[in-house]
N, C-alpha and C positions, 0 to 999 in steps of 0.2 A: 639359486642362480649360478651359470657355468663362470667357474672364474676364469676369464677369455685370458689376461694377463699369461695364468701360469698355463694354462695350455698351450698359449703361445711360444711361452720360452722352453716348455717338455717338449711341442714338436720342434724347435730348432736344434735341442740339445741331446732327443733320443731319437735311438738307439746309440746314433752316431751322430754326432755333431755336426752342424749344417745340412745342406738342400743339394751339394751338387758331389758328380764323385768321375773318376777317368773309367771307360770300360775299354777294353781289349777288342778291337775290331777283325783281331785275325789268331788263328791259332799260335800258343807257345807253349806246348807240351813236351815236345822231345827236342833233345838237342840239334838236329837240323832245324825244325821250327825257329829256332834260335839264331841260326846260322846264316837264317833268310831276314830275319826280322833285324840282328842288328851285325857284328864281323862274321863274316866277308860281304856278306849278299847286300847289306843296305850301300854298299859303296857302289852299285852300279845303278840304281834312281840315283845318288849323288854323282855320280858320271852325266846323268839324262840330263837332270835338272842344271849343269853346270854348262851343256852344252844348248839349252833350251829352257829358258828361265821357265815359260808358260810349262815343263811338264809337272810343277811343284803343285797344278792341279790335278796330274793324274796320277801321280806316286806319293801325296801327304792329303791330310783331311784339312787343308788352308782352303778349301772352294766350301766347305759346308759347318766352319767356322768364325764366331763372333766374337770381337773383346766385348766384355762391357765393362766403360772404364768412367772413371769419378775421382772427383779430391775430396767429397764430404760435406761441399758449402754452402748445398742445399736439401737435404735429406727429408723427402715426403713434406708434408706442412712442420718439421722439428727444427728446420733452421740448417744452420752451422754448426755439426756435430763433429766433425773432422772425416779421415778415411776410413781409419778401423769403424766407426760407426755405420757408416754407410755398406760396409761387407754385406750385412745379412739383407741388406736389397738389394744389392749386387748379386748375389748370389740368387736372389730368385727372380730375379732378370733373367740369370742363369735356367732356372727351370723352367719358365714359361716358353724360353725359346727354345728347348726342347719337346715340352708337353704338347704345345700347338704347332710346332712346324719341326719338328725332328730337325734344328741346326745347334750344333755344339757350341759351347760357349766357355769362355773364361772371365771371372771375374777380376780387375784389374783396380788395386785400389793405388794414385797417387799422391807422393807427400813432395811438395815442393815448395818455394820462395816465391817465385813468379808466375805469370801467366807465361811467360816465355818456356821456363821452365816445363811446365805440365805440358805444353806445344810440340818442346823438343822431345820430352818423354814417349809421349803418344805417338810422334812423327817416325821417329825412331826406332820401332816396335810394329809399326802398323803392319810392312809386308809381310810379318808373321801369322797374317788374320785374311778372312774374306770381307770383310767388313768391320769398323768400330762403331759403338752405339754409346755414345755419351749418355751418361745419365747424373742428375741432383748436385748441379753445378748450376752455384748463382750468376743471375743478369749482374751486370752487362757481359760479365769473362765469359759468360758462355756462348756469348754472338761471337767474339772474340775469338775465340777458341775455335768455335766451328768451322766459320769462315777459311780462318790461315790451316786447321786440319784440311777443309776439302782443297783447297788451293795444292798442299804438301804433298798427301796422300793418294797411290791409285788405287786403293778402296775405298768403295763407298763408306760415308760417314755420316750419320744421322744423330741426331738431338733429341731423343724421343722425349725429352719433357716439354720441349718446342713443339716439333711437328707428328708427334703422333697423338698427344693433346691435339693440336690443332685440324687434323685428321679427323680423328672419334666424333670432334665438337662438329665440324662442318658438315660432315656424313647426317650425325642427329637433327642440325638444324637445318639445313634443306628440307628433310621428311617431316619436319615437325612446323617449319612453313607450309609444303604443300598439304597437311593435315588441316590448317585454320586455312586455308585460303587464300594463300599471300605470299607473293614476289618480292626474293633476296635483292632486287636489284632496286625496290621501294620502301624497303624497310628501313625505320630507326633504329639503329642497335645502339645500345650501353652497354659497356665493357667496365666492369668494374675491376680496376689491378690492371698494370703493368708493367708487369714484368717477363719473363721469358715466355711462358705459355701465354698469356694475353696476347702479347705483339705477334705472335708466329699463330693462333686462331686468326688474329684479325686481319693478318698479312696474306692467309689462307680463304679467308672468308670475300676478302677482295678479287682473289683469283676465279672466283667461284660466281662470281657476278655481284656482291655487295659495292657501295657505292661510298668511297672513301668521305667524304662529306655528310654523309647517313650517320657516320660513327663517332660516337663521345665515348672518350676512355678517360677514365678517372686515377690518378694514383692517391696516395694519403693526402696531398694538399689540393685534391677535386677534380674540377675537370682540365684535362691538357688542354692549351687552348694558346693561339699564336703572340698572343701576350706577355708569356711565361719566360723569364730569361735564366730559369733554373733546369733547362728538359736537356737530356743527354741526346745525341741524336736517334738512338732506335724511338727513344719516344716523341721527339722534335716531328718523327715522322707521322705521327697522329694526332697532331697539334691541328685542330677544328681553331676557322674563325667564329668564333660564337661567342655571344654575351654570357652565355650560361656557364655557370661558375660550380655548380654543387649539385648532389644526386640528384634532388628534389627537383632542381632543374631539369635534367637532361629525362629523364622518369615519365615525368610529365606526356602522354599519348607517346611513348616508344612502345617498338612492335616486340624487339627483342632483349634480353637483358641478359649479359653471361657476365659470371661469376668468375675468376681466378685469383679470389683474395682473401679471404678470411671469414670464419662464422657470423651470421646473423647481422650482417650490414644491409638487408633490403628487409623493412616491414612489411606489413598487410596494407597498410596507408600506401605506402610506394606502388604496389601490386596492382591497387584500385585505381591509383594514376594512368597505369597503362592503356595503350589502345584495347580496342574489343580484341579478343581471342589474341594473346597475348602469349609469349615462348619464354620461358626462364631455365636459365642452364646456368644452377648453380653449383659449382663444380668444388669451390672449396672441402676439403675431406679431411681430418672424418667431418668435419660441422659444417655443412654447409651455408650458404649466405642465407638462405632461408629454409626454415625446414618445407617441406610437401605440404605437410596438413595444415599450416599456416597460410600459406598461398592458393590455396583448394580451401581455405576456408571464408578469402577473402573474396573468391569470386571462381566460381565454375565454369570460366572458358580458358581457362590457363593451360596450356601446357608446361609441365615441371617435367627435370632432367638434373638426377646428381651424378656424384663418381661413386656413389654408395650401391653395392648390391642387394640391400634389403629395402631398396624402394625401384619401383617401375624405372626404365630408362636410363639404366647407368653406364656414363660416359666413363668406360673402360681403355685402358691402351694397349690394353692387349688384342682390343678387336684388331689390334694394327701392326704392329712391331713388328710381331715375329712374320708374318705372310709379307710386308713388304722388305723384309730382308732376302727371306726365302726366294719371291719373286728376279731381286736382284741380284742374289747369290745364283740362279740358274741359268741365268744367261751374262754373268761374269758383269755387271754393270760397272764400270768407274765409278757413277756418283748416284745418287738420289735427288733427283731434279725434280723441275715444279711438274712437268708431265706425270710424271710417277705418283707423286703426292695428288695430283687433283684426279689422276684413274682408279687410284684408292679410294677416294674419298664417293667416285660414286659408284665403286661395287660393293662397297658396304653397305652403301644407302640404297642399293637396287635391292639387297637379299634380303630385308626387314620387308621388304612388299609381296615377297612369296610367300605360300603356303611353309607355315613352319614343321619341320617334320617330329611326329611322338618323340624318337629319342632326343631331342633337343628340349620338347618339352618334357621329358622325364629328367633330362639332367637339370634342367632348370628351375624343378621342382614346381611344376603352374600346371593347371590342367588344362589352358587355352591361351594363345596368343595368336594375335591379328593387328596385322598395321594400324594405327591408328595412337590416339592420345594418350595411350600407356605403354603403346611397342612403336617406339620410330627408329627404332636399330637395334640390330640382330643380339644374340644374349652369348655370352664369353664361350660358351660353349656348342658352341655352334661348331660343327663339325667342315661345313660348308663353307665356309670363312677362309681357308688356307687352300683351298681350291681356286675359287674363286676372286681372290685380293690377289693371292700370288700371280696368276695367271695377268689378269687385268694388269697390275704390277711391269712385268716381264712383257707384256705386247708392247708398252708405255716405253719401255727402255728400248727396244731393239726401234721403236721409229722413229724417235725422238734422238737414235744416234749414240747413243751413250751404252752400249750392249758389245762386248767382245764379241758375243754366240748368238747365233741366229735364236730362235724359240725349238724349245726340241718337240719332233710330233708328237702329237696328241698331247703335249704338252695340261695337265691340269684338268684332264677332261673326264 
């Protein structure tokens, strides 16, 4: 058996240590190269730029640069590991957003005292960037945090454990509705977990046409419910008046069930509860709330969705990140707004309904995929995806107002 472990820590430690490295995007060979690149020549962009703050897009690489930035307080499903822990997901945060949309990036790990702190940190820093991408920072600082960042900052600034979770999920579950036959704006969803990704799918899902009264969200002490005089406000705001108090409750003929909480918290009992043809997205990773062949074994109208690559339909965030940056980075966005976010969300869910092309199946390792109950969104490697999301993306931005630059021609095409 491969021992996954230590190939894990050989590719992050060889050749060279870590995932990400600076390249040289212009010649420095001879001493005038030199000359241009840093005294005398670099003082006349520092002239441009001093006279014309916007030329710092045409004389530095800040228009096709990301931070990605973190304290450590919530890293993958390990908790609170600190900053230096979180590096080596930061760092291939780092690589994805290059791999899939050619945008540069830095990893930025913070150590501070307060939420105020990590605020002023990132605030203070940010117009060195074309955008910040927060990453594996615990609810609630993370509402927190984002909020007064976009308020602070004129770049765009995204959460992606929030809303590109909540992106991927809403993409899959539309397609995985209109696969059984059944309207987001009638459906029962349970939401099991709330916390940052929970609220921002369900916040997303409501955009999308779900029906805030449709949805029971559960934390450890059950279902949120207007009774409760322990709910912080992000969760106060999916406080259901309902009697129903526990999974089993809310389970009971629901259409949808997603996951964002822990291994093996929904049975094959639970499963059987649900309505006919019935959607489960369980997202917890690596374990998710229920395995596949568990919920396929309890009834064959299911549709299953984990965050895991070696099962059918996995809610990846990289279907997302890097092309709605991309998109926003091209036509110079201030922010990432709900337009943005819900035109992503259905040209993801439009490209799983085309013809998928060989190379996509060759990297994906399948000799056939087709829309339907084991492809309801596109596979990571989709080549098509960075065309298509960015573009959708960047039309979202320029009409919606929030775009410095018009769309440039042929933009994506």
């Amino acid at each position: 058996m491969t021992d996954l472990r230590q190939e894990a820590l050989d590719y992050h430690a060889l050749p060279i240590p870590g995932k990400i490295s600076v390249e040289l995007t212009k010649p420095a060979e001879t001493s005038y190269d030199l000359s241009l690149a840093y005294s005398p020549g670099v003082a006349e962009p520092v002239r441009a730029i001093a006279e014309n703050p916007d030329d710092v897009y045409k004389y530095t690489g800040k228009g096709n640069t990301v931070a990605v930035v973190t304290n450590g307080t919530a890293i993958l499903g390990l908790g609170n590991l600190g900053p230096m822990a979180a590096k080596p997901v930061m760092e291939g945060k780092a690589l994805l957003f290059k791999r899939f949309a050619g945008i540069n990036s830095f990893d930025i790990e913070v150590k501070h005292k307060t939420t105020e702190d990590f605020i002023d940190t990132v605030a203070n820093i940010a117009d060195s960037f074309g955008g910040i991408n927060l990453e594996d920072i615990k609810a609630p600082e993370c509402f927190i945090i984002e909020k007064a960042l976009i308020e602070r900052c004129k770049v765009p600034v995204f959460h992606d454990d929030q809303h590109g979770t909540a992106i991927v999920t809403a993409a899959g579950l539309l397609n995985a509705l209109d696969v059984q036959g059944k309207n987001i704006k009638e459906a029962d969803i349970v939401c099991m977990g709330a916390g940052a990704a929970a609220i921002a799918c369900m916040d997303l899902l409501i955009k999308c046409g779900a029906q805030r009264e449709k949805i029971y969200m559960l934390d450890t002490k059950g279902v949120i419910h207007t009774r409760r005089d322990d709910l912080n406000e992000y969760k106060r705001s999916f406080a259901n008046n309902t009697d129903k108090r526990t999974l089993e409750d809310v389970i009971d003929g629901a259409d949808v069930f997603v996951g964002v909480s822990g291994p093996d918290v929904l049975s094959a009992e639970h499963v059987k509860m649900m309505a006919p043809k019935p959607v489960i997205f369980a997202c917890s990773n690596p374990d998710p709330e229920i395995k596949p062949e568990l919920a396929l074994s309890a009834r064959d109208d299911v549709i299953i969705a984990t965050g895991r690559s070696d099962y059918p339909n996995q809610v990846n965030n990289v279907l997302c990140f890097p092309f709605i940056f991309r998109g926003a980075l091209d036509v110079r966005a201030r922010t990432i707004n709900d337009e943005m976010k819900v035109a992503c969300v259905h040209a993801i869910r439009e490209l799983a309904k085309e013809p998928v092309p060989q190379e996509v199946l060759a990297a994906s390792g399948v000799s056939e995929l087709t829309f339907g109950k084991e492809y309801i969104i596109p596979k990571p490697m989709d080549s098509r995806l960075c065309g298509r999301v960015a573009r959708a993306v960047a039309i979202a931005a320029v009409e919606s107002g929030v775009a410095a630059l018009d769309l440039p021609a042929n933009y994506m095409k």
